[in-house]
N, C-alpha and C positions, 0 to 999 in steps of 0.2 A: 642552664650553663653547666658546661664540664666542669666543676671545682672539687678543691682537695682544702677541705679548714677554707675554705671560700676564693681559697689561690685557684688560677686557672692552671689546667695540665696539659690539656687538648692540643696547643700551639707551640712551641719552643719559644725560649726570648729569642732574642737577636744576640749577636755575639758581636765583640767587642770591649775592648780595655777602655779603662777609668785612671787617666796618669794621676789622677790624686790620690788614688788607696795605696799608693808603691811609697814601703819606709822609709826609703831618701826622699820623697817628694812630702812625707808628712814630718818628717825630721826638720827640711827646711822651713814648714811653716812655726814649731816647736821654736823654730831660731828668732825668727822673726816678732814672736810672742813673745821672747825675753824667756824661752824656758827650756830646760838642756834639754839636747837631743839624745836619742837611745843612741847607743856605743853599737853599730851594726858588724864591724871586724870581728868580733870571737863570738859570734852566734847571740841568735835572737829569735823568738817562735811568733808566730803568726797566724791568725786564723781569720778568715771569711765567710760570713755567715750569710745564707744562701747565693752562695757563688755562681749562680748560672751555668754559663757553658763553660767556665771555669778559666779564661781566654786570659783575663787579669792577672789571677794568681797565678797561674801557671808560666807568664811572663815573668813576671818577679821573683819567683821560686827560681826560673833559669836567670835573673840580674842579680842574684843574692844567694849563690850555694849555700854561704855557710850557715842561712838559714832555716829555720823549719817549719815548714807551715803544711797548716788544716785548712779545707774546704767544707762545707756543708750546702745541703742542697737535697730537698724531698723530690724533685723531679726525677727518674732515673735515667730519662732520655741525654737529659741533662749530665748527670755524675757521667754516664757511659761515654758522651762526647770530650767530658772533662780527663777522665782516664785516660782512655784512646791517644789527645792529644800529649799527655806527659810522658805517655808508653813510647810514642812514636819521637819523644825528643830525649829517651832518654834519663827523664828527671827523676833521682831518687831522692828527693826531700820535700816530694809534697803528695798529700794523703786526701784525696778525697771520700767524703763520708757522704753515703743516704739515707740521711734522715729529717723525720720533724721535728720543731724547733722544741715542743715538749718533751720529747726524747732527749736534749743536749747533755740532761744530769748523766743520763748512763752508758756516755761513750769515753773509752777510755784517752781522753787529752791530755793534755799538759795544760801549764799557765802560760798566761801570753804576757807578750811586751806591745803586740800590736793586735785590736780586733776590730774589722771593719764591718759595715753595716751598711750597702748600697742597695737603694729601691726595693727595701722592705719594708721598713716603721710604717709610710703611711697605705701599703697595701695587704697588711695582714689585719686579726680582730685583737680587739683588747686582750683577749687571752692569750694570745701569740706575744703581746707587745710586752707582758708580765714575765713568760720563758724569757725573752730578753734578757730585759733587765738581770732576772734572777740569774742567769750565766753571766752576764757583766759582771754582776757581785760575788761568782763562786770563781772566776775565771781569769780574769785580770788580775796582774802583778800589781804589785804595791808601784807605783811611776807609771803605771800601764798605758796607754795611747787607743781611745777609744774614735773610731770615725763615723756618724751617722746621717745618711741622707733623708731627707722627709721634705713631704710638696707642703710648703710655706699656705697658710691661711690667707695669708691677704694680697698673694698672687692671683692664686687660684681660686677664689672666691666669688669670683664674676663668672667663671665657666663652667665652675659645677652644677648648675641645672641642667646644662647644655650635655655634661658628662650623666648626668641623671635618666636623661631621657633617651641620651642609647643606648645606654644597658637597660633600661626599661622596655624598650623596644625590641631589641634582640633578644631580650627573654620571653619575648609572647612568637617569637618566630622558630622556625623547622629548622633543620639540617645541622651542618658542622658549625664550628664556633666562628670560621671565617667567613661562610655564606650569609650569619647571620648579622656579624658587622659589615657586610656590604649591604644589605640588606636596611640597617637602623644606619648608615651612612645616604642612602637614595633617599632614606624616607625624611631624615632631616634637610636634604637640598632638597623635596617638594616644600615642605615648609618655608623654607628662606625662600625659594622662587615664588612662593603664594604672600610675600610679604609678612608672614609672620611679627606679631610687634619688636617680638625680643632682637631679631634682626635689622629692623627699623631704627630702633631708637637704642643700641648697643652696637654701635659698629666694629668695637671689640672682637664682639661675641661671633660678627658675618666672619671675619682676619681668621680669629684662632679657626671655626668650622673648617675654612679653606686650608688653612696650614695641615690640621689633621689627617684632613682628605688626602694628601701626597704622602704621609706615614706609612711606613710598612704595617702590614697586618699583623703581621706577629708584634709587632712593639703595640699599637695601639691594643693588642687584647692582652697585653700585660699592666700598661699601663691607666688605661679606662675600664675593663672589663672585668675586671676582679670584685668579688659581693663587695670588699671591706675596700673602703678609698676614704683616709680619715687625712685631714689638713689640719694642720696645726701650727698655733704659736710658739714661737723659739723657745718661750719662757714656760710654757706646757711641758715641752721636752726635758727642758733644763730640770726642770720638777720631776720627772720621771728618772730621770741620770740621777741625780741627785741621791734617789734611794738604794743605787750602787757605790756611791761616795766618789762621784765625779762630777767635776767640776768643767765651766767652759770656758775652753782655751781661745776660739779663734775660728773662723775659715777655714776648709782644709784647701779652699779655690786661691792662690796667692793674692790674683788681682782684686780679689773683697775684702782682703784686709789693707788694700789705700784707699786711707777715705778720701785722701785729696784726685783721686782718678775717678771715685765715686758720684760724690757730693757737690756741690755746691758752695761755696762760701755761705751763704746763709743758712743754709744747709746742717754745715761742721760748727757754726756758732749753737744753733739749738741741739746741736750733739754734746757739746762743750758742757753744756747746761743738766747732762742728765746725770748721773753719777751710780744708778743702780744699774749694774749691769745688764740683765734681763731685758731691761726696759730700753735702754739704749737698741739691742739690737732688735725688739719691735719696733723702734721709731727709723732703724737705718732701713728694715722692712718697708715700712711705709712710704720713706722716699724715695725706694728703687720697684717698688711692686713685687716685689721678690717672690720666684714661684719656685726654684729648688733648694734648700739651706742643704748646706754640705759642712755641718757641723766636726769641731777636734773637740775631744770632753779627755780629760788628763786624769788619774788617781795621785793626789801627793806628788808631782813631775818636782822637781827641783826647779827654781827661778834663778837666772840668770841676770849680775849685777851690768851695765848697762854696759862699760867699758868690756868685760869679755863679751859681750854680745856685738859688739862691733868688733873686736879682734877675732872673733872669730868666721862671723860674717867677711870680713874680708881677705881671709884665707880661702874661704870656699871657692870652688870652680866651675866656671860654668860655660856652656858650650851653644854655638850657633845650631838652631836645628832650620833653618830656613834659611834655601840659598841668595846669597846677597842678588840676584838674579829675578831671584821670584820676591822680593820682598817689598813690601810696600813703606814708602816712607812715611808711615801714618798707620793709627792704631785708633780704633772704637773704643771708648769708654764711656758710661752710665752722665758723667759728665760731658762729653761732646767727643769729635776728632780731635786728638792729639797730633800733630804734627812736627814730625822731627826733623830739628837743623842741624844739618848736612855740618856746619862748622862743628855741632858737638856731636853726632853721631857717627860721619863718616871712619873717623879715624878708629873709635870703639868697634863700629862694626868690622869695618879692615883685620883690627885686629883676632877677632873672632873666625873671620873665617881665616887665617892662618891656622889658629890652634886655638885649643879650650883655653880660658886665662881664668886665674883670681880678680879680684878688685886690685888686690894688692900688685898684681903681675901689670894688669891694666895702666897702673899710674907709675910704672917705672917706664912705659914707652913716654920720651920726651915730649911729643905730638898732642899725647892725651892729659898727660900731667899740668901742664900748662893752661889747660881749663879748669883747673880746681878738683880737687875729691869731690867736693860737696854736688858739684852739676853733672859728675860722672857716675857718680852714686844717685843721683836720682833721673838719668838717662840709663842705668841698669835696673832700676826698678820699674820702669815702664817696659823697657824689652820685656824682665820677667812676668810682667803684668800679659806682656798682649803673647806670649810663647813663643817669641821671637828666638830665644833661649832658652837653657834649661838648666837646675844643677849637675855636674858633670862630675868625674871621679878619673884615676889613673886605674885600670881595671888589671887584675889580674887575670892570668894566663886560662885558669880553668874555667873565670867568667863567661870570656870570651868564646872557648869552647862550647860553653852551654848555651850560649846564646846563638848560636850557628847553628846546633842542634835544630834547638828550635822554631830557628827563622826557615831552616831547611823541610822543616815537617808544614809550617804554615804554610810555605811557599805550594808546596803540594795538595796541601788540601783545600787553597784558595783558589791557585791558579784561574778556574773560569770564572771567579764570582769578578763580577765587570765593577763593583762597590771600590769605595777608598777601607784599606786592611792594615793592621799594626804589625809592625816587628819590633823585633826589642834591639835597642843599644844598651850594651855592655857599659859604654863608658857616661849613657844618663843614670842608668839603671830605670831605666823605663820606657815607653813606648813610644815611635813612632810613625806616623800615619804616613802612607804609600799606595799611590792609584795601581791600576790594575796593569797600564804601562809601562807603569813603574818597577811593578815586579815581576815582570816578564822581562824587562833587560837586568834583572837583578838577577834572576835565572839564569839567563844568559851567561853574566859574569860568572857567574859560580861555576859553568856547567864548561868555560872556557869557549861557545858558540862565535865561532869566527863572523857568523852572517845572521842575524838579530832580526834584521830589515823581512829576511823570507821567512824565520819563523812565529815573529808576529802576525804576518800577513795571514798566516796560516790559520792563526789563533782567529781572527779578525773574522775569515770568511765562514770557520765556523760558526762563528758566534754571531755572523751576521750583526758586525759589530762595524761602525760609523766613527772616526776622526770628527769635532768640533773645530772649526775655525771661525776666531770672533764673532763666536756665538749662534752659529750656522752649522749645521748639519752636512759635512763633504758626500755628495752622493759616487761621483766618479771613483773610478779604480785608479787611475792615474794621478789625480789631485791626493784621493789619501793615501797612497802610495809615497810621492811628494812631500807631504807634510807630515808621516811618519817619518821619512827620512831627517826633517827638520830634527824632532821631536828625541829623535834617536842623539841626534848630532848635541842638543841642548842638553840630556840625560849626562852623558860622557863629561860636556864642559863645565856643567854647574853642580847635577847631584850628584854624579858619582864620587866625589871627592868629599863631599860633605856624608855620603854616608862610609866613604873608606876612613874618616876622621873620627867617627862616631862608632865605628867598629862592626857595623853591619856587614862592610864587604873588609 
């Protein structure tokens, strides 16, 4: 294997934002924990440690000027694409660095208020995991906001033989890094086609193989392919934070800090029952299988008494990102389908796609008030759970700016990728996902294109690209012609409006 300290170099990640590393998104969870948020208005620093193609920060960097934030990152393919895209939007307040994470003592940083830590811990080696920590404890402000992703042990503990023996495979195999995970990818489907037992009697194990099969190459050789792939208990972690002098706050994913969308009623009884925190969340582990923890760890954050934490929770604002159009009246949770009635939901959602509301703004429409705080507060906690919504802000004038920027620079250097791609709203302060359709009449818009319909088509027959209809493949030129035009007509009536509200257009 190509590896660097045992990290793969060979392939690039995949690019792509993480709405939960963004400071308003990790601020609202700090709310919700009973614990004050960082004051983001007169500046805050921020840093990302191995930031990838740097797609996240550099979104947040343009949702948050008056911030300043670091990057790190040993690939240089990597920093070069991360540069590039901040040159090209623009942004002078964010600094990417290439380096390794042993290196972190001798570059000259600042202290942080915020530092995140995605899809590293469990894919670097104990010596790596020690630089960590020891930056956490030279580098973090006293209140500091620490975020760390790691693959949960008793998720992923059924799969890692199956993870074992492709990188075992591919390391007795020739060529590049990608030939040879196709490679230890055919050799595992003759095994399960030869009935292998582990496939037999783990029907798990048949599921995940296939799921991985459809994976891009580049993610699966970041994600499996690296020497060090270490699983761990919460309470391992927590032990390791700990000798930074942080503490665990929370979820940084909203919807896993309700347990009641979680759990079970029998469930939250033996929860009730546990009182060492540690242990509580290996036991919440166990009842959901848990295969990524997207841990918040606080230094000394201040605690919030319970009354401001409701006044001020319903001050906050929050905005529809899914148009009432495309929105499904029901939501997947760990606990079953949630299905939402139309008596308490409609009027809330109405109200949203008008304009972004408070709780408080919420319960002064007559309509909505009349069903209680209590059931309209807990019909806003499910929106927030399933992303139906988002926290929302009144953005100032140069946000927005920057954020056009940058949607400007994405737009250009996405344009052919046929993938679903983020742009940033100004008024979430974070990211929104946008099919390839999608930003092509957002082009469009920008660019003033009176006729959309011929220059998609354009795009189309390069790309030798195909319209879907329920669920079918349109081969004619006349049908997806047709049903572009549909397509076109539903963009204008439902999203464009929802992204002219959110500040993209």
């Amino acid at each position: 294997m190509d590896w660097k300290n045992g990290y793969v170099i060979e392939i690039e990640y995949v690019r792509g934002v993480h709405r939960e590393l963004g400071p308003s998104a990790l601020n609202s969870i700090l709310l919700i924990q009973s614990i004050e948020p960082i004051a983001l208005q007169n500046g805050f620093t921020y840093c990302d440690l191995g930031c990838g193609q740097g797609e996240s920060v550099n979104l947040f960097a343009a949702c948050h000027p008056e911030g300043e934030f670091h990057a790190v990152d040993f690939n240089s393919v990597h920093i070069s694409s991360a540069r590039g895209l901040a040159h090209q939007a623009d942004l002078e307040n964010v600094t990417f660095w290439e380096n390794d994470f042993a290196d972190l003592g001798e570059l000259p940083l600042p202290t942080f208020d915020f530092i995140v830590i995605h899809g590293v811990y469990t894919w670097v080696g104990t010596e790596t995991r020690r630089h960590i920590v020891e930056f956490l404890g030279n580098k973090l402000k006293p209140g500091g906001v620490v975020y760390l992703s790691y693959n949960s042990l008793l998720g992923w503990n059924a799969h890692a033989p199956l993870r074992e023996l492709l990188i075992s495979y591919a390391d007795t195999q020739s060529g590049t890094l990608e030939q040879r995970i196709d490679l230890a990818i055919e050799f595992v489907e003759r095994l399960k086609n030869a009935h292998a037992s582990i496939f037999k009697t783990g029907p798990a194990t048949r599921d995940f193989f296939e799921y991985i099969c459809t994976l891009p190459r580049n993610y699966l050789a970041h994600e499996f392919f690296n020497r060090d792939w270490t699983l761990f208990c919460h309470a391992d972690v927590a032990r390791d934070l700990a000798g930074a002098k942080l503490s665990f706050t929370g979820s940084a994913n909203f919807a896993e800090n309700q347990d009641i969308l979680r759990f079970s009623e029998a469930q939250q009884q033996i929860l009730d029952g546990v009182t060492d925190k540690a242990m509580r969340e290996t036991v919440k582990d166990f009842a959901v299988n848990m295969l990524l923890r997207r841990d918040l760890f606080s230094r000394d954050r201040p605690k919030l008494h319970s009354s401001l934490q409701l006044e001020l929770f319903f001050r906050c604002r929050f905005a529809l990102v899914v148009p009432q159009a495309k929105l499904k009246r029901k939501a997947l949770f760990p606990i079953g389908e949630v299905h939402f009635d139309r008596e308490l939901y409609d009027p809330i959602l109405h109200a949203f796609e008008l304009k972004p509301h408070s709780l408080e703004e919420l319960l002064q429409h007559e309509e909505i008030s009349v069903l209680g705080s209590g059931r309209v507060l807990e019909a806003l906690i499910v929106l927030l759970s399933a992303e139906y919504v988002m926290p929302a802000v009144e953005p100032a004038p140069y946000t927005v700016m920057a954020t056009k920027r940058l949607n400007c620079a994405l737009l250009k250097r996405e344009v052919d990728n046929l993938g679903k791609q983020f742009l940033a709203s100004p008024v979430l302060q974070n990211a929104i996902k946008v099919d390839w359709l999608e930003r092509l009449l957002i082009i469009c818009e920008i660019d003033g294109n009176p006729d959309p319909l011929s220059f998609i088509w354009e795009k189309m027959e390069t790309s030798r690209h195909k319209l879907t209809k329920e669920g079918k493949v349109i081969q004619s030129m006349v049908e997806n012609l047709d049903e572009l035009a549909v397509q076109i007509d539903t963009f204008r009536t439902s999203q464009l409006p929802l992204l002219q509200q959110l500040g993209i257009l």
